[in-house]
C-alpha positions as CSV (number, residue, x, y, z in Angstrom):
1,X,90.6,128.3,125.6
2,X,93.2,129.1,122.7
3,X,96.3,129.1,125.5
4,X,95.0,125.9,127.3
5,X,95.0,124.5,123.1
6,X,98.4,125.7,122.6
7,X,99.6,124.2,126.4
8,X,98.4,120.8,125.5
9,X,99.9,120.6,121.8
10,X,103.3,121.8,123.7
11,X,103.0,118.7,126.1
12,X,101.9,116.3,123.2
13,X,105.3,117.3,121.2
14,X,106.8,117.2,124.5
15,X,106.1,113.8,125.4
16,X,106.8,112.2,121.4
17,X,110.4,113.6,122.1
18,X,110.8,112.6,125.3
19,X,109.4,109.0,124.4
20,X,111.4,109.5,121.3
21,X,115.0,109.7,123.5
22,X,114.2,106.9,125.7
23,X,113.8,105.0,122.2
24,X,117.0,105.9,121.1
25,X,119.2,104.9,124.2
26,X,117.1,101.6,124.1
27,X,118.0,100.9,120.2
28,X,121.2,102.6,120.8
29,X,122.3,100.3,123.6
30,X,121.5,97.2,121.4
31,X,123.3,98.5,118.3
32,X,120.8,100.1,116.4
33,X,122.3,103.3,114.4
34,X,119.5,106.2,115.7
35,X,119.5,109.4,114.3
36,X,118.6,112.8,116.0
37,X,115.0,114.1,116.9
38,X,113.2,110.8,117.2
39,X,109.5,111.3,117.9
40,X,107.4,108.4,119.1
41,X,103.9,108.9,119.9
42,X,103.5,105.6,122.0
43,X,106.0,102.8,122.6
44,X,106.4,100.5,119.4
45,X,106.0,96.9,119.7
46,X,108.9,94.3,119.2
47,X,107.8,91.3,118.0
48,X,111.7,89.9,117.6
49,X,113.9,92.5,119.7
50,X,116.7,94.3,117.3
51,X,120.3,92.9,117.5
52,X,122.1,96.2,115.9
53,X,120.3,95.1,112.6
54,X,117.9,98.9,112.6
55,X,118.8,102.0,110.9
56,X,116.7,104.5,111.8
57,X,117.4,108.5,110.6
58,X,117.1,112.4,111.6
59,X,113.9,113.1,112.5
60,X,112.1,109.6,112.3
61,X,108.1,110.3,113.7
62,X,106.8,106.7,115.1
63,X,102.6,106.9,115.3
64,X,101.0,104.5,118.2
65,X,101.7,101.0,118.1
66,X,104.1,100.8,115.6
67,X,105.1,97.1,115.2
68,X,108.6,95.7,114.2
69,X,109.2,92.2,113.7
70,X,112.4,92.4,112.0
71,X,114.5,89.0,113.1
72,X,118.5,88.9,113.6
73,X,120.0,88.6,110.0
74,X,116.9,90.4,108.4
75,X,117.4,94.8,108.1
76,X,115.7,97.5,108.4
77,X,117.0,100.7,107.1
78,X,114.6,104.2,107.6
79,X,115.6,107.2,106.1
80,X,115.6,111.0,107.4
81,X,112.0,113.1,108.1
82,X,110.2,109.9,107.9
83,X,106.3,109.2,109.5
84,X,104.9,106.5,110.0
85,X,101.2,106.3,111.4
86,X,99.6,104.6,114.1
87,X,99.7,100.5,113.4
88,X,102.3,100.1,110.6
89,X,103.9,97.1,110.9
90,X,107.2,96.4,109.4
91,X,108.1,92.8,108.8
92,X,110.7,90.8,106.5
93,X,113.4,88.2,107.0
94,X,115.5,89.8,104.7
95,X,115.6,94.0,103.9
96,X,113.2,96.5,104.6
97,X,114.5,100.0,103.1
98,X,112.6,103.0,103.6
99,X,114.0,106.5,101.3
100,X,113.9,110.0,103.3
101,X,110.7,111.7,103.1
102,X,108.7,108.8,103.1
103,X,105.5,109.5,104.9
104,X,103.1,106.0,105.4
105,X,99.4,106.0,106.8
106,X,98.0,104.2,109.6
107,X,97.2,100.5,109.5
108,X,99.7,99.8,106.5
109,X,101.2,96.5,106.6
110,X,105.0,95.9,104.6
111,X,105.7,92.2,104.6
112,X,108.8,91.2,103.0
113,X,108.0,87.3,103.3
114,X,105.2,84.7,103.3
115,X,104.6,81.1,103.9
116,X,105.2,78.8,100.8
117,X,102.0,77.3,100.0
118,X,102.1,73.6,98.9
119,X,99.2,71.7,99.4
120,X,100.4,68.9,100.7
121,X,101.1,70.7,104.2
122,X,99.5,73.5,106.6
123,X,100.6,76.7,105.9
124,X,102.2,77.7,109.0
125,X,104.3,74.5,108.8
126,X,106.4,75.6,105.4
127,X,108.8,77.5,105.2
128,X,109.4,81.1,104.4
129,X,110.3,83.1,101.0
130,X,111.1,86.3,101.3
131,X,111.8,89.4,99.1
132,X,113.4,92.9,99.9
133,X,111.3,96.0,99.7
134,X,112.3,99.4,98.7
135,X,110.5,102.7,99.1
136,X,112.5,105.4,97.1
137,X,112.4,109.3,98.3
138,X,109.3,111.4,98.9
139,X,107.2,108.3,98.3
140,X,103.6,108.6,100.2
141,X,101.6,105.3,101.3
142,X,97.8,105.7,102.3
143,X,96.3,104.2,105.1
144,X,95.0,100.7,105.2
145,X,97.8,99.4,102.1
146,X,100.1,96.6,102.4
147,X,102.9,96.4,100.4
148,X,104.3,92.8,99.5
149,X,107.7,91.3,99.3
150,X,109.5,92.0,96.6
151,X,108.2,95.6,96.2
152,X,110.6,98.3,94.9
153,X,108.8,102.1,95.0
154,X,110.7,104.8,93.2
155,X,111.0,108.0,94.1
156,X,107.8,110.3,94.2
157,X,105.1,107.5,94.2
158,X,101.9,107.6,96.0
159,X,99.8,104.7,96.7
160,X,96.2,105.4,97.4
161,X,94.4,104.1,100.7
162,X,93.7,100.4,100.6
163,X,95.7,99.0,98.4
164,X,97.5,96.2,97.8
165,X,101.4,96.1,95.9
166,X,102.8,93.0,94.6
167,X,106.1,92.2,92.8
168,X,104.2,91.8,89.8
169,X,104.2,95.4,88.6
170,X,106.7,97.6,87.6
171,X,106.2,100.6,89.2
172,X,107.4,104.1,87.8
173,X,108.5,107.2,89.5
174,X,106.0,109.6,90.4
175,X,103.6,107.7,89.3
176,X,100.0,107.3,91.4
177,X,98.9,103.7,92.2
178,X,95.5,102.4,93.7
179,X,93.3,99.6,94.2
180,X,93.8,95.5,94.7
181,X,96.0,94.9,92.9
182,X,97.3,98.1,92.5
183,X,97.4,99.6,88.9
184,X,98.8,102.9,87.7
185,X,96.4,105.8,87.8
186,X,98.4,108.3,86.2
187,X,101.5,110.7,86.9
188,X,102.1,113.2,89.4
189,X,102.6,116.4,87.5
């Protein structure tokens, strides 16, 4: 039972790289900058397909249905030895900017724009602000957060499952935020 274990986690890893390559000529081939050893466990989902406006780095891990709606003009820019889960989506008409060794949990949402909301029209009718968002190094999001527009991380912070980051805070490196909104817990030591 142990060898027919270790034969199945070789074709797993097998097929995330191979999956992973077929990514990269794709990107590649619309001028996307792809680093080496991407990993993709299932194909990603283009909402808006990239126009050389991705940045991806060395040894990027994509989780299932990974979702990208990242128009021409707006950027995305992902770091080295990054993972992100199954059903992060990734949108912004402006900048996305992901540090290296950012690791994000499955069904995160980071939305770097929103409908204006007057009252005096739907909506879906208004137009759009939008705010860059930065995650700094070694930052780890749990599963289940969004992360607003306007949102810069430092380095070293952790955001707990299901929570919700806005502008409004100032948040401080290393520090451990959860809840909606999110507030600082304390400090990683």
């Amino acid at each position: 039972m142990a060898i027919v274990s270790k034969i199945m986690t070789y074709l797993k890893a097998a097929d995330m790289r191979f999956r992973g390559m077929c990514l990269t000529l794709l990107l590649r081939s619309m001028g996307c900058k792809v680093g080496k050893g991407l990993r993709a466990d299932g194909w990603p989902v283009f909402r808006l397909y990239p126009f050389g406006n991705f940045t991806l780095g060395h040894n990027v891990t994509l989780g299932k249905d990974v979702t990208f709606e990242i128009p021409e003009g707006a950027k995305l820019d992902i770091g080295n030895n990054v993972f992100l889960s199954d059903r992060v989506v990734l949108a912004t008409l402006t900048e996305i900017a992901i540090g290296d060794w950012v690791s994000i949990a499955e069904n995160t949402g980071i939305r770097g724009s929103f409908h204006q909301l007057s009252a005096h029209e739907l909506a879906v009718k208004q137009p759009s602000d939008s705010a860059p968002i930065h995650i700094g190094r070694g930052v780890g999001i749990g599963a289940n957060s969004t992360i607003l527009m306007g949102v810069q991380l430092p380095e070293g912070a952790i955001v707990g499952a299901n929570s919700v980051l806005s502008k409004s805070v100032t948040y401080e490196v290393n520090g451990i935020y959860a809840g909606v909104p999110a507030k600082l817990l304390r400090y990683r030591t």
